[in-house]
TORKOL-94883 format. One record per atom (N, C-alpha, C, O): z, y, x. Coordinates in steps of 0.1 Angstrom, whole numbers, padded with zeros to 4 digits, always signed. Example, Ala and Ser with C-alpha at 12.3 -4.5 7.8 and 13.67 -1.06 7.14 Angstrom:
% residues 2
+0078-0057+0132;+0078-0045+0123;+0078-0033+0132;+0085-0033+0142;+0071-0022+0128;+0071-0011+0137;+0079+0000+0129;+0080+0011+0134;
//
This chain:
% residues 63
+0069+0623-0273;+0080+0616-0278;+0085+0606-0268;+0077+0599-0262;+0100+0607-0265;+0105+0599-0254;+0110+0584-0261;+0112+0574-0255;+0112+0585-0273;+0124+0578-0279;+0113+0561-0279;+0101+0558-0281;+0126+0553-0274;+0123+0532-0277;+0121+0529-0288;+0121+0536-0299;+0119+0516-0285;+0126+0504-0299;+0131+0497-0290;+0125+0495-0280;+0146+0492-0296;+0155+0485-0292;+0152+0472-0296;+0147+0471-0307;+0153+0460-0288;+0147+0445-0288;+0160+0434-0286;+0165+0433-0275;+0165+0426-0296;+0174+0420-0290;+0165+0402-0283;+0157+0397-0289;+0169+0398-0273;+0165+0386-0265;+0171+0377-0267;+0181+0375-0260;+0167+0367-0279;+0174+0353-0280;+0166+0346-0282;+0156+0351-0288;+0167+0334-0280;+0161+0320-0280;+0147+0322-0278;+0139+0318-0287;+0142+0329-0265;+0131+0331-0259;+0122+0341-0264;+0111+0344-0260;+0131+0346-0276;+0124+0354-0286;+0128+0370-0286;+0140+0371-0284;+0120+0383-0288;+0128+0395-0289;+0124+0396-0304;+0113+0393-0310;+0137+0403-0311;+0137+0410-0324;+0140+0422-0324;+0148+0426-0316;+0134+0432-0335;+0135+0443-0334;+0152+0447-0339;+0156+0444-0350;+0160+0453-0332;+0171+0454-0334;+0175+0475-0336;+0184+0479-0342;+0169+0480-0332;+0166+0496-0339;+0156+0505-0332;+0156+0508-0320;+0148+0509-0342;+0136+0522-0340;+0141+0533-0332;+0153+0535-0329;+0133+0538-0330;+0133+0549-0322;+0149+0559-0317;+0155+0570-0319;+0150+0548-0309;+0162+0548-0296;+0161+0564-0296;+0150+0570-0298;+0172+0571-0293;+0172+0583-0289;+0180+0586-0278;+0175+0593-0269;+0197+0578-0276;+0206+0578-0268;+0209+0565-0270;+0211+0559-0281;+0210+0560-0255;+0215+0544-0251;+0228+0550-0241;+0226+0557-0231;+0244+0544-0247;+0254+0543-0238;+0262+0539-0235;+0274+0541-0237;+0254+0525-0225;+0269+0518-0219;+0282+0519-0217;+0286+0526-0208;+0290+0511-0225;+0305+0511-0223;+0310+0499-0227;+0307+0491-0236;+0318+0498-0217;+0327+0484-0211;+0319+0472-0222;+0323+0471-0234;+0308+0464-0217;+0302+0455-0224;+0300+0458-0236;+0302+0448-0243;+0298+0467-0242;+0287+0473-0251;+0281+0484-0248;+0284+0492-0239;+0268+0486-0259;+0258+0495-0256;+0261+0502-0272;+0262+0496-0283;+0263+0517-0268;+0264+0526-0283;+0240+0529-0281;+0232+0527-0272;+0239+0533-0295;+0228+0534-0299;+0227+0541-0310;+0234+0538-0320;+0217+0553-0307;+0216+0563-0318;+0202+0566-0318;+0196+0568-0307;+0196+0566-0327;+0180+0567-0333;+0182+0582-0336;+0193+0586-0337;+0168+0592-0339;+0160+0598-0339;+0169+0605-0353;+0173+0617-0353;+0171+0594-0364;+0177+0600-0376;+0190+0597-0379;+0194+0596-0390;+0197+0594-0369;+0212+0594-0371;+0218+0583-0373;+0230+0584-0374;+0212+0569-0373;+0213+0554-0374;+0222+0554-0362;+0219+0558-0351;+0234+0549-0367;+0240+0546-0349;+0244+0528-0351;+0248+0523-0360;+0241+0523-0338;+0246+0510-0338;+0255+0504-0324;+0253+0513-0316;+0261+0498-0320;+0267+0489-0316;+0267+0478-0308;+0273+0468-0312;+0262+0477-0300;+0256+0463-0298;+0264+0455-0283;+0264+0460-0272;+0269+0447-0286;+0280+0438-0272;+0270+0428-0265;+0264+0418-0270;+0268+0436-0249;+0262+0427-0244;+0256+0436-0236;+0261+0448-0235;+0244+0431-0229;+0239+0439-0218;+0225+0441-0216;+0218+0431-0220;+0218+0452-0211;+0202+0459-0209;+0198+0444-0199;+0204+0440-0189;+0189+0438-0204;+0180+0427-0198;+0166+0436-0192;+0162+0433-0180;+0160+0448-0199;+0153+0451-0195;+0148+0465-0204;+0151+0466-0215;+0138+0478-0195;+0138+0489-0202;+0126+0492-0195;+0127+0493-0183;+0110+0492-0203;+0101+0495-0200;+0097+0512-0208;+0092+0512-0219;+0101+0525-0199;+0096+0532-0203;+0083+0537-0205;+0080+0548-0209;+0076+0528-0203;+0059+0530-0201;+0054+0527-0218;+0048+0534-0226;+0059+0512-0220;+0056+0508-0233;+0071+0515-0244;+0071+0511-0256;+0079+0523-0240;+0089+0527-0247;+0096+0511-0257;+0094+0509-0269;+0102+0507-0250;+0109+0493-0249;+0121+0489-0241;+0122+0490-0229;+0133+0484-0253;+0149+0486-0245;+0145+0467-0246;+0137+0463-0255;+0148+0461-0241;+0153+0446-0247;+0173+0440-0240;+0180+0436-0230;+0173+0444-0252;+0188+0437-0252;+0194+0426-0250;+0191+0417-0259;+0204+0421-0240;+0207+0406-0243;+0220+0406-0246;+0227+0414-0241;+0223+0395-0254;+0238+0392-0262;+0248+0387-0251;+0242+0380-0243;+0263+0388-0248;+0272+0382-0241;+0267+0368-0243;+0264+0362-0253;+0269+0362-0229;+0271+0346-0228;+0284+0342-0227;+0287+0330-0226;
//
């Protein structure tokens, strides 16, 4: 299995923001996101960091 968990990065903290990531795609300051079962989300702002080893997206919010 290839699929993440999406992490959002605020106030020094990551929260789980969606399971098993399937398709991550940048567009004009946001990121589209679609999980494994059809969950799609949304998210404004930009890839801080993508550890495929531990299958981990961490997201950060526009400043």
């Amino acid at each position: 299995m290839c699929e993440a968990n999406a992490y959002i990065y605020r106030d020094g903290k990551e929260e789980l923001y969606l399971e098993n990531v399937d398709i991550m795609i940048p567009e004009s300051g946001r990121i589209y996101l679609k999980n494994l079962f059809g969950e799609q989300r949304t998210f404004e702002g930009q890839v801080k960091e993508i550890s495929l080893l531990k299958h981990r997206i961490v997201l950060e919010e526009k400043k």
